[in-house]
Structure formats: structure tokens, C-alpha cells
C-alpha positions as CSV (number, residue, x, y, z in Angstrom):
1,X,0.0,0.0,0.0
2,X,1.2,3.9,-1.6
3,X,2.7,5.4,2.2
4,X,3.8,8.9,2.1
5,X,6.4,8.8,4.5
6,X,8.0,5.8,2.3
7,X,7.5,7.5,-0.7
8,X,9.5,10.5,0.5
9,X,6.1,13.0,0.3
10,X,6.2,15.1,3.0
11,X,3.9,17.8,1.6
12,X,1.0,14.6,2.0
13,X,2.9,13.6,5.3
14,X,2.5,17.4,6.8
15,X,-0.9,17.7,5.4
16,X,-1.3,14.6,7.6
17,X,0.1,16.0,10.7
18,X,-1.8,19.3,10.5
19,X,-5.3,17.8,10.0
20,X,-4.7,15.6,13.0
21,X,-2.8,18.1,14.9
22,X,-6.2,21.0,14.4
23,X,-8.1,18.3,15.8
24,X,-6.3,17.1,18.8
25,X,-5.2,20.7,19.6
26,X,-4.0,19.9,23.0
27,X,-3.2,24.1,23.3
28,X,-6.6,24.9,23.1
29,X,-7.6,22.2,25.7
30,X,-5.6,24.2,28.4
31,X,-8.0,26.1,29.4
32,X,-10.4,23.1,30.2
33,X,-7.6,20.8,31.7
34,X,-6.9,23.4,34.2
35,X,-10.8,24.1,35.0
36,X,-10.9,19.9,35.8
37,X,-8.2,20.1,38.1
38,X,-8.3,22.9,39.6
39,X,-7.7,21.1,43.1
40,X,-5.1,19.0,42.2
41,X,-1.3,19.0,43.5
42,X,1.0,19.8,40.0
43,X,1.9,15.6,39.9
44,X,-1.8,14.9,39.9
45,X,-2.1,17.2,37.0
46,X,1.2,15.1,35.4
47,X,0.1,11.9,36.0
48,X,-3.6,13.2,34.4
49,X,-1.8,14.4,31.2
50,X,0.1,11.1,31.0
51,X,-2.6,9.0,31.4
52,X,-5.2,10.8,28.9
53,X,-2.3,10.9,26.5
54,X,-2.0,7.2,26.5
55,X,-5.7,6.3,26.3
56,X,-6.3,8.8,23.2
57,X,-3.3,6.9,21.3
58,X,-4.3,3.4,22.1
59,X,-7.9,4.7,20.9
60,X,-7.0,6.0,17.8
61,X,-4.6,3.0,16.9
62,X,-7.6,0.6,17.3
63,X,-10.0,2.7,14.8
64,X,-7.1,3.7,12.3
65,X,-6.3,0.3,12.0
66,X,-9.2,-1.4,12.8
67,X,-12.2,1.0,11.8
68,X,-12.8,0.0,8.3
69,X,-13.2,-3.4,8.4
70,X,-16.5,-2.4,10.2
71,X,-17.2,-0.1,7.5
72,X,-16.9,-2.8,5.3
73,X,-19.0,-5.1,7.3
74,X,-21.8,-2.3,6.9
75,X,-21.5,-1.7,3.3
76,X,-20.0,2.3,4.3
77,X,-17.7,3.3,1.5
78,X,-15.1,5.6,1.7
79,X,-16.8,8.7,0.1
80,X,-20.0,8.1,2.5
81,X,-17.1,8.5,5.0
82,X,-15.5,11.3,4.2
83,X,-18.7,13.1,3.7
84,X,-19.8,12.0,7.6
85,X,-16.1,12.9,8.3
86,X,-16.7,16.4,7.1
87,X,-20.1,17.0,8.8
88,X,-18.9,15.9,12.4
89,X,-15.1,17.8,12.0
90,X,-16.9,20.8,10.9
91,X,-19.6,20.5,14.3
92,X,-16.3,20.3,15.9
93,X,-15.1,23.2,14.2
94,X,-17.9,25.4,15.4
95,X,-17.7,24.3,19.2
96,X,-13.7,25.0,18.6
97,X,-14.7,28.7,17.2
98,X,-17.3,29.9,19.9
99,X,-16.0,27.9,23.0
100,X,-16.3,24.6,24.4
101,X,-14.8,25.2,28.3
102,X,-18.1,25.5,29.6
103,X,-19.4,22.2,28.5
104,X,-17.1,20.6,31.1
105,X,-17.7,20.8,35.2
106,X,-14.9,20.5,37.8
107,X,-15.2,16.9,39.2
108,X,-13.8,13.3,39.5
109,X,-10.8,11.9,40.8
110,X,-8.1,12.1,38.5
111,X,-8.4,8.9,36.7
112,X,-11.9,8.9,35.6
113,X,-10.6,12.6,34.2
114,X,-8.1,11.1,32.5
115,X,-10.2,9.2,30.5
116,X,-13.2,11.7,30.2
117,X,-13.4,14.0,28.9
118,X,-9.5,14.7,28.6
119,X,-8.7,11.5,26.4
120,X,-12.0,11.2,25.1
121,X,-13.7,13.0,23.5
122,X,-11.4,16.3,23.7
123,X,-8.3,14.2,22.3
124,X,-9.2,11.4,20.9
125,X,-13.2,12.0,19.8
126,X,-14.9,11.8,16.7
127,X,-13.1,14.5,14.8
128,X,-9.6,12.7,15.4
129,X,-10.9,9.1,15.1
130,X,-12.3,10.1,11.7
131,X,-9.0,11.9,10.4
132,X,-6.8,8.6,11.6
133,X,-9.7,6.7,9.4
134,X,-9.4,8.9,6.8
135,X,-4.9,9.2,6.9
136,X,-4.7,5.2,7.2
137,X,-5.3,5.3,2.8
138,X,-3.5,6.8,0.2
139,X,-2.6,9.6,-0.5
140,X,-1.2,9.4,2.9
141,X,-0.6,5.4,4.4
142,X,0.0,3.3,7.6
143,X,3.0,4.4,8.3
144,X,2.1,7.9,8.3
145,X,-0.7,7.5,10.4
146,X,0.9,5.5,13.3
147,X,3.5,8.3,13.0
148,X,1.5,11.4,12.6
149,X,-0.6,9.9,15.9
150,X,2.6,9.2,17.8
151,X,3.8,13.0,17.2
152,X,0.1,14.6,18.3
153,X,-0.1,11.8,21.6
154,X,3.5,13.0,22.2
155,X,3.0,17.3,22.1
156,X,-0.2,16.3,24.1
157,X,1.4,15.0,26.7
158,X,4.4,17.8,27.1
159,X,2.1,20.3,26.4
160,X,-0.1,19.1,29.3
161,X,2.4,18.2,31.6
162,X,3.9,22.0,31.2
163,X,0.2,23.4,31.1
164,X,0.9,25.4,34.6
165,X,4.4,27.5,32.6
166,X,2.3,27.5,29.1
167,X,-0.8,28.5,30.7
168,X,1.2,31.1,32.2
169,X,3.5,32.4,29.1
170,X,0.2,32.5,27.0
171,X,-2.8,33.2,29.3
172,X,-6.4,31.9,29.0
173,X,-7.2,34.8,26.4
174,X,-3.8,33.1,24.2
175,X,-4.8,29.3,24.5
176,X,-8.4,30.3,23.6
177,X,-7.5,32.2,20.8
178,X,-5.2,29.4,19.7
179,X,-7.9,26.9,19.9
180,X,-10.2,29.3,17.4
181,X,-7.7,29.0,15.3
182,X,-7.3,25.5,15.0
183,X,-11.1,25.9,14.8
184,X,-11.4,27.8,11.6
185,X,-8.5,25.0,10.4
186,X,-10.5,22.3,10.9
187,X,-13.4,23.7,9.5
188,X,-11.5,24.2,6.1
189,X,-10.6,20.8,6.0
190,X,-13.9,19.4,7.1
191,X,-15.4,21.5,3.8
192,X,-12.8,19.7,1.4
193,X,-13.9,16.3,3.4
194,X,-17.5,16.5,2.4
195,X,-16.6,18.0,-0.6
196,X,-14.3,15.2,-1.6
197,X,-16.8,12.6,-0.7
198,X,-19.9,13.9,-2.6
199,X,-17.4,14.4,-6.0
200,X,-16.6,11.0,-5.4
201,X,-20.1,9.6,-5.3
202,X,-20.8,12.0,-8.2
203,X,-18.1,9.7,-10.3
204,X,-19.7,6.8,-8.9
205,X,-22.8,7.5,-10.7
């Protein structure tokens, strides 16, 4: 199978990393991480941001590598995907765009937190699981997939683990702004998903 990485196309390979990286956007998840655990000593936070980071990769390694076959066993081709894709990156887009902190309360202990709604669904939700679906074929591959999630689990967890000196160098005003950005990003690529998708049933036809 085509892999951009192996094929030396890093142009495919970034365009990989930035559509998951918009997504996971672990910048723009300061603001909540920090309303969670609000009460927590700084190795609590640590051990939070570990944790979440590891539970978001192992998520999106089981439905980049193993989501399709249950496409297949629906009868869901890959254009009905992307258009679905699309539609649920660009609801994401929106919450990104006008705020999503408040949607999140200040409880549980640290490991339920971990796992919701830190590693699910802020990193690893619907928008991510469906660009790992989506990066796993050509023009992009495997190998750039497993790579491209390894990078975004990896930034996720530094950038959590500093969150305290972060949130402090850029302020909840500059992590919410960040996230908007990423916002209007994944909205762009959310159009060209559905757009994509409904060319390629066009063709079909």
C-alpha cells in the first residue's frame, strides 16, 4: 500500500500531521484541563496528562487500523465516510470557534478525568478518530498515520504536563484564541472532506 512517508512525500505527510494536529489541539484544551483540576497538586495534573495521552493513542490506533473493516461489514464506503467525516469535523469546528470550556464541570478523581473527557472526546473524539480513518489510505498510508498519531499523543502530553508555565506564558485569552484557530483549520478541512466525498459519489454515478 502507496505510504507517504515511504514515498519520501512530505507535503502529503504534513498535510497529515496538520489535520490531526487542528483536531487534537491539545493548546486549546488548556483552558479546560486546568478548570478539571483545579484542586489538584501539580503531579496529579502530570500523571492526568500522561494518562489521557496514553488512552487517546491506544484509541485512535484501534479505529485507524481497525475501523474500516467495520465499514466494510456495513456496506459504508469511503466517500460516504468522508462526507460524515466532514459534517462531524466541521460540528467540531464550530464548538472549537465559539467555546467549548463551559461544557465541562470540575469533578472526579483524577483517573476517571483522565479518561473523560480529557482523552475522550477532547483528544481522541470523533473529529480525530475520523482523520486517523481517513490518513490510514492513500494519498497518505499506515505508516504515516501511526507516526502522525505518535507525534500529536507525544505534544499532548508535554504540552499538558507544562500546562501550569504554558498556561502562564500565554494566558487563558492566548490558548483560547489558539484553539479558534485550530477551529477555523478544521473547518476548512472538514469542507474539502464532504466535498471530496460527494465528488466521489458524483463519479460513482
Amino acid at each position: 500500500m502507496y505510504d507517504a512517508m515511504l514515498a519520501g512525500d512530505w507535503l502529503s505527510f504534513l498535510q497529515a500531521f496538520v489535520m490531526l494536529f487542528a483536531i487534537f489541539d491539545p493548546i486549546g484544551s488548556l483552558p479546560i484541563f486546568f478548570s478539571l483540576t483545579i484542586d489538584f497538586s501539580e503531579a496529579e495534573r502530570r500523571r492526568v496528562a500522561a494518562q489521557s495521552s496514553l488512552v487517546a493513542f491506544f484509541i485512535l490506533i484501534v479505529f485507524a487500523y481497525g475501523g474500516f473493516y467495520l465499514l466494510n461489514l456495513l456496506r459504508i464506503t469511503i466517500n460516504d465516510f468522508k462526507i460524515v467525516s466532514g459534517i462531524i469535523l466541521l460540528i467540531f469546528a464550530v464548538e472549537y470557534v465559539l467555546g467549548r470550556e463551559k461544557r465541562y464541570v470540575r469533578e472526579g478523581k483524577p483517573e476517571e478525568i483522565a479518561v473523560f473527557p480529557m482523552a475522550t472526546p477532547l483528544l481522541a473524539g470523533p473529529g480525530s478518530i475520523s482523520v486517523v480513518m481517513l490518513t490510514v489510505n492513500p494519498p497518505f498510508g499506515p505508516l504515516t498515520t501511526l507516526t502522525i498519531i505518535i507525534l500529536n499523543v507525544v505534544i499532548a502530553w508535554i504540552v499538558l504536563g507544562l500546562g501550569a508555565k504554558l498556561r502562564g506564558l500565554l494566558g487563558y485569552q492566548g490558548a483560547a484564541v489558539i484553539s479558534r484557530i485550530m477551529g477555523l483549520i478544521t473547518g476548512a478541512i472538514a469542507v474539502g472532506f464532504i466535498r471530496d466525498g460527494v465528488a466521489g459519489i458524483l463519479q460513482e454515478l
